[in-house]
N, C-alpha and C positions, 0 to 999 in steps of 0.2 A: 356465434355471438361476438359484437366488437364493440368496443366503448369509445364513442369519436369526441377529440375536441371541440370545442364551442367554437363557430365561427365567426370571424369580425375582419379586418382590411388588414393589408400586408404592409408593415411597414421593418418587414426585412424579407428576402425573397426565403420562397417553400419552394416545394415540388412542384410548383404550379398550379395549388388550390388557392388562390388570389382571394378568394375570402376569408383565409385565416389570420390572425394575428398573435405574435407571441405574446404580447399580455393577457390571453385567452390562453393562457398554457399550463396553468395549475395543475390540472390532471399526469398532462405530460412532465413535467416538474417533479412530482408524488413518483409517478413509476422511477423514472430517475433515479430520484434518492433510496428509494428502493435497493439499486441492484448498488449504490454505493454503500450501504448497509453491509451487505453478503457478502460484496469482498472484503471489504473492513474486517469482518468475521474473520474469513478465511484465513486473511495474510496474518493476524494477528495470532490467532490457531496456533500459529509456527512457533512463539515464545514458549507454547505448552508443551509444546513438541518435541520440542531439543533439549528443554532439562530431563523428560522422561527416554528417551532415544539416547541419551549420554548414558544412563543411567542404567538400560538395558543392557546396550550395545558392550557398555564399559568404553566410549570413548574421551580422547582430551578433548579441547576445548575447538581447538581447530577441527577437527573430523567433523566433531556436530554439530559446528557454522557451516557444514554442508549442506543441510536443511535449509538456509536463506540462500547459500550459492546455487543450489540448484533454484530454487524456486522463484528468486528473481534476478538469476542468470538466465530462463526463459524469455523477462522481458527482451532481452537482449536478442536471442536468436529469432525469437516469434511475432515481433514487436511489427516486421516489414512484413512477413507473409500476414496478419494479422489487419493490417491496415490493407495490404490487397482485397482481402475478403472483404472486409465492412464497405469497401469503394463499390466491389459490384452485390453484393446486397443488401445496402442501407445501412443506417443508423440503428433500425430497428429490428432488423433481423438480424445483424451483427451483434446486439442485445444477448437474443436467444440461442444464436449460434454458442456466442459465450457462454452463456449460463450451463448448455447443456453439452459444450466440452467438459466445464468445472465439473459438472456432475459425477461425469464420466471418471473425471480424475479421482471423487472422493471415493466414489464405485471400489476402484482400483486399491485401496486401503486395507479390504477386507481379503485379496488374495496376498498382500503382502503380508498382512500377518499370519497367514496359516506357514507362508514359508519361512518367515521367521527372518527377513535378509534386509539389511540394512538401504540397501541397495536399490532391492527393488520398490522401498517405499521413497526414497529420493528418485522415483522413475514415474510412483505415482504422483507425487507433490507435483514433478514437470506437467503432467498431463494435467491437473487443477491448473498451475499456473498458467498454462496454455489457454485456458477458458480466463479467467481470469485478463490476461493482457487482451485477446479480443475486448472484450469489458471494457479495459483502460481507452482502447484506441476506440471504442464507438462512444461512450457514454463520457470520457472529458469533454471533448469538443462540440457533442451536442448538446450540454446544461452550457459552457461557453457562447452559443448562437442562438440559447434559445430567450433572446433577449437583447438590452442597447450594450454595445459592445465597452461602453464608459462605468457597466455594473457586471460587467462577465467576470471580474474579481470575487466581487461580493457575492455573485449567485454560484460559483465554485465553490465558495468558502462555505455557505449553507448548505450544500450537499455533499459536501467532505463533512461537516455534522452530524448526517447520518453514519456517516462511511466512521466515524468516531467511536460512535454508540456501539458498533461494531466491533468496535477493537478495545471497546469499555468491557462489552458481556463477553468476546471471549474467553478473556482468561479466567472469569467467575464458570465461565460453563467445563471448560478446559477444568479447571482445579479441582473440581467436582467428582467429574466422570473420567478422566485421564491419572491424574493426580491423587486420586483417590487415597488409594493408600502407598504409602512410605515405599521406595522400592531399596531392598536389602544391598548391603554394599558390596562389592565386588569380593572383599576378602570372605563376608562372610557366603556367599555365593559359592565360591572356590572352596569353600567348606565343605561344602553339599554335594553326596554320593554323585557322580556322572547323570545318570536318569534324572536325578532330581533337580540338578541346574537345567537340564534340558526341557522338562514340565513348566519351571519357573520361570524361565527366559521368554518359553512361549508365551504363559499367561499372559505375561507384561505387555509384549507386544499385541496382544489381541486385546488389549484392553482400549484400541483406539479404533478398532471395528464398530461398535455400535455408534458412537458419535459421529463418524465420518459415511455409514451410512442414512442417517439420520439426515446428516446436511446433505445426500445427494438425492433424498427425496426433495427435500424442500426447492433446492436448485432444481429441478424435471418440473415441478409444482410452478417456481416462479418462470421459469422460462414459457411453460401453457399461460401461464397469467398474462404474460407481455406481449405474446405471439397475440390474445385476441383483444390486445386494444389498436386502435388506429390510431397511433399517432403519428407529430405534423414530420415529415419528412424535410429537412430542411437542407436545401443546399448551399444555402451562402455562395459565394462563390468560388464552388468547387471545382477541380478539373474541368469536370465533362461540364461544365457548364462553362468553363472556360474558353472550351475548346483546344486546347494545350497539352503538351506533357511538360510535365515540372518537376526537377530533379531534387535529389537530398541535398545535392551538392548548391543547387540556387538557394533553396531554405539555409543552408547553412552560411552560406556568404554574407547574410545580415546578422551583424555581433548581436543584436539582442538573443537572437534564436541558439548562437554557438555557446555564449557566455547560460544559456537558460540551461541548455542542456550540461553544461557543466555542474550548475547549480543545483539542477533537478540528481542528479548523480550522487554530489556531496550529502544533500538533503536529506534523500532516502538512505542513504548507507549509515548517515547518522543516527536518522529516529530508530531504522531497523537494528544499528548495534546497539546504541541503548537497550532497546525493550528483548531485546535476545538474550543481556546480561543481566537483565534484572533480579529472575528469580532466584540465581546464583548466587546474584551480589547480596542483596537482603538475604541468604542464609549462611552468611561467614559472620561468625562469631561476633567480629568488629566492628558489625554494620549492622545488622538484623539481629544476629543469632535464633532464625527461627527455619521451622519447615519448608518443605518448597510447597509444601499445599496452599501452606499461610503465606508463605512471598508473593500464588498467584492472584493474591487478592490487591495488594499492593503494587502489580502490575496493570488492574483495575484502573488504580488514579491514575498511573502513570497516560494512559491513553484515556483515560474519562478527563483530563484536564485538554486534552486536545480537540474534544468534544464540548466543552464550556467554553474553549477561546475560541471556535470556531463559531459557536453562535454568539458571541460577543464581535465578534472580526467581522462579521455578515454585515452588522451593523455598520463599524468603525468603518469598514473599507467605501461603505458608500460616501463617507463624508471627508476622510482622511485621503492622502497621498499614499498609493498601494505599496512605493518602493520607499520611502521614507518608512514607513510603517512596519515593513520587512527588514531592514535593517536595522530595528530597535527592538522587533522581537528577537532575532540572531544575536544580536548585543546580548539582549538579557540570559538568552540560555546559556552563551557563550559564559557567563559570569556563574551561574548556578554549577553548569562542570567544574569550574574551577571551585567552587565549595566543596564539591562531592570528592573530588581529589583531597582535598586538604586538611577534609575533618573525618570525624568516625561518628557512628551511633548514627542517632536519630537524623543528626544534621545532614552528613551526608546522604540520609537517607530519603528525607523529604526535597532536597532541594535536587536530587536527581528525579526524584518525582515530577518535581514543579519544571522541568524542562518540556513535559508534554504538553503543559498551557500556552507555552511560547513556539511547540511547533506549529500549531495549530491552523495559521493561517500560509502556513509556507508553501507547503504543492501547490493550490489552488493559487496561490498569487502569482508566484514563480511561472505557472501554466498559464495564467491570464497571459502575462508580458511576454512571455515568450511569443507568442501566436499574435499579440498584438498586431492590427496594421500589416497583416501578410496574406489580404483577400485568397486568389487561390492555390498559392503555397501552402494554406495552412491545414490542408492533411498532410505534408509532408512536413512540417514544423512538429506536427502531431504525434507522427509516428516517432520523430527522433526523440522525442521528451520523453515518452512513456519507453523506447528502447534505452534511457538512459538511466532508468530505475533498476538497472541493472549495479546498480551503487548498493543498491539493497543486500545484492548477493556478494560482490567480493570485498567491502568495508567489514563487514562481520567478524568473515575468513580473516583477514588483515589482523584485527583487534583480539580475535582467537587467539591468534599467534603470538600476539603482544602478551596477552592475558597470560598464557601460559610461558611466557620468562619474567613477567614482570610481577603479574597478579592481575587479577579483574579490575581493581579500584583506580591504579595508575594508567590502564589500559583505554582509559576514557579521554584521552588526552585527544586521541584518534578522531572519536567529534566532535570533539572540540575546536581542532584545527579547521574540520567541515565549516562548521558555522561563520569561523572566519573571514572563508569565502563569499558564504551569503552575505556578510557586508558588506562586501563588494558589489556582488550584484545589485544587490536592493540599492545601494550608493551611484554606481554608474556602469556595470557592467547591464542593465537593462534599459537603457535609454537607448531610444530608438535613433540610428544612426542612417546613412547610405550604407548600400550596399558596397560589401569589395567585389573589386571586379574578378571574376573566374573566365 
C-alpha cells in the first residue's frame, strides 16, 4: 500500500514525474515534519540523560558532557558516509535508512544497562546518532527544495516547529520515567554494604531501558510508515543530474557556505550547552533550589519557547530579511545570558529560559543561507552543515570544564560568546559573495 502525492506541473525539477508540483506537497511536508519531531525527541533525551548518568556513574561535570560529545561528535564522523548513502538511495529511503539505524541505537540501551557501563551506553547514543544524522543529511535539504527557494527559510523554520515540540515533551517524558525518583548521593551510596551499591547502581541504570525501548518501536513503526508512502523524489540540481563531481572543497570556497558552517557549529554547541546545564543549574540553591525532577519540567520551556518562535519566525521569515532577522534574535539571547550571569533566583532563571525563543529560528535560517544559490554543490553544502553540528558535542565538553573551576552560572559565558558570532553571520558573514578561487 503507498500513499502518492497529488499531481500538478513542475515548476521545480523531480525525478522526472513532470506532473508534479511542490505546492501539491502537503502530504510530503506532514511526513517531513514528522521525522523532525523524533529527532527533536531524541537529541533532547540527552539533557535527561546526563544529569541521571552523572548521577549514577558519579561523574564531574566534564565526563558527563560525554553524552553530547559522543552523540553529536557522530555528526561529525558520519555526516560524509551519511550523505554518500542518502545520494545513492534517495531522499526517501535515506528517511528510513535513518529512522531504522536510530532504532537500532535505542535497541542497544537495554544491553547497556544490564552491563552496567558507562561506556557502552555512549556506544549506543553513537549508534542512535548515527540514524539520526542520516536524518539530518536527507530531511534538511529536502523540506529546503520542497518549494520557491525565496521561502526555504520559512518552510525550514516550520518544521524545525515540530522538531521543537520534540524537544518540548522530552524532558516532560524524561522527567517522568528516567527521573523519577531522586537518585541517592554518592556519599550516601558509599554507605551502602558492597552488594548493595551494586543492586542500586544497576537499578538506576536500567531505569532507561523501558523508555528507550519504547522509542525504538515507534522509530521501526515510523520508518514502515515512510517506506509505504510515494513521495516526490526531488532532484534539484543534484550531482547526477549535473553530471559532475563536486568537491567539499568547491562548496567550501563560497564564504557563505564556510562562514555557515562555522555558524552552524557555534549555534548548536550553544543551544546544546545551555539545555545540558539546565537541570543542574535550576537545582543550585541560588537559582532554583529545587529537584532535578522539578528542573526537568523547566527544561520544558526552555525548548518549548523555541517551538513558539519557530511558528511565529515561519511567519516573520516570509516577510522579513532572514539575516537581518537572525541577527537581532542573536542580539537578544546574547543580552538574556548576560542576565543569567549577573543575577540569581528567578531572574536568572527565566531569562536563561527565554534564550530558547530566540533560538528558535537559527538552524533553519542559518541552513537556508548557507545552501543558498549553490545549484549542484548543494549536497555537499549539505553535508558540511549538518557535519558541523558537531559543535553540539565539544562546546558542552568545553563549558563542562569551565563549569567545573568556575561553577555552572559563570560557565555560560561560553554561549554567549557563540552568539556573538551569529551576529556576524546574520550581518555579513552570509552574503552571498564570488567564489575564492581553489
Amino acid at each position: 500500500m503507498a500513499f502518492a502525492a497529488p499531481p500538478a506541473d513542475t515548476s521545480r525539477p523531480t525525478d522526472g514525474t513532470a506532473h508534479e508540483r511542490y505546492t501539491d506537497y502537503p502530504v510530503a511536508m506532514g511526513v517531513a515534519t514528522t521525522i523532525f519531531f523524533m529527532w527533536g525527541f531524541l537529541t533532547c533525551l540527552n539533557d535527561i540523560l546526563i544529569p541521571h548518568l552523572k548521577s549514577v556513574f558519579d561523574l564531574n561535570y566534564a565526563r558527563a558532557m560525554l553524552v553530547q560529545s559522543t552523540f553529536f561528535g557522530t555528526y561529525f564522523l558520519m555526516s560524509l558516509p551519511a550523505g554518500w548513502l542518502v545520494q545513492r538511495l534517495g531522499y526517501k529511503n535515506g528517511i528510513v535508512a535513518g529512522l531504522a539505524i536510530a532504532g537500532l541505537g535505542a535497541v542497544l540501551f537495554w544491553p547497556a544497562a544490564q552491563v552496567h557501563n558507562y561506556y557502552v551506553f555512549l556506544f549506543a547514543l553513537f549508534v542512535l546518532a548515527t540514524g539520526i544524522t542520516v536524518l539530518q543529511v536527507a530531511a534538511n535539504p529536502y523540506v529546503a527544495l520542497l518549494g520557491p527557494e525565496r521561502t526555504s527559510s520559512s518552510r525550514l523554520t516550520l518544521a524545525q516547529a515540530l522538531n521543537s515540540l520534540g524537544t518540548t515533551l522530552a524532558p516532560l517524558f524524561g522527567g517522568m520515567l528516567i527521573l523519577a525518583e531522586a537518585v541517592k548521593s554518592s556519599a550516601d551510596v558509599d554507605a551502602m554494604p558492597a552488594a548493595e551499591q551494586i543492586a542500586y547502581r544497576a537499578e538506576q541504570a536500567q531505569s532507561v531501558q523501558g523508555p528507550y525501548l519504547l522509542l525504538a518501536i515507534v522509530l521501526f513503526l515510523l520508518a514502515v510508515f515512510v517506506w509505504l508512502f510515494r513521495l516526490p523524489a526531488l532532484t534539484e540540481a543534484t550531482e547526477k543530474a549535473d553530471h559532475k563531481h563536486h568537491t567539499l572543497r568547491e562548496a567550501l570556497s563560497h564564504p557563505h557556505v564556510f562562514f555557515g558552517v562555522l555558524a552552524i557549529f557555534f549555534y548548536v554547541g550553544a543551544e546544546v550547552s545551555i539545555g545540558s546545564f539546565l537541570v543542574n543549574y535550576f537545582s543550585l540553591p541560588e537559582i532554583g533550589n529545587m529537584t532535578e525532577r522539578d528542573a526537568s519540567k523547566y527544561v520544558a520551556l526552555y525548548w518549548g519557547g523555541a517551538m513558539v518562535g519557530r511558528i511565529i519566525g515561519a511567519g516573520l521569515l516570509v516577510r522579513a530579511n532572514p539575516r537581518r532577522l537572525l541577527a537581532q534574535f542573536a542580539g537578544a539571547a546574547a543580552l538574556l545570558l548576560v542576565t543569567t550571569i549577573l543575577t540569581h533566583g528567578h531572574v536568572a532563571m527565566y531569562s536563561v529560559i527565554a534564550v530558547g525563543l530566540f533560538n528558535s529560528i537559527m538552524f533553519p535560517t542559518i541552513f537556508a543561507l548557507g545552501i543558498e544559490r549553490l545549484g549542484p554543490l548543494t549536497g555537499k553544502a549539505s553535508s558540511l552543515l549538518i557535519m558541523a553540528i558537531v559543535g553540539g558535542g565539544l562546546l558542552p565538553y568545553v563549558q563542562g570544564a569551565i563549569a567545573d573551576q568556575v561553577g555552572v552560572q559563570h560557565a555560560f559565558v561560553l554561549p554567549l560568546l557563540c552568539y556573538g558570532y551569529i551576529i556576524f553571520y546574520g550581518l555579513r558573514g552570509s552574503l552571498i559573495r564570488s567564489a575564492t578561487p581553489h
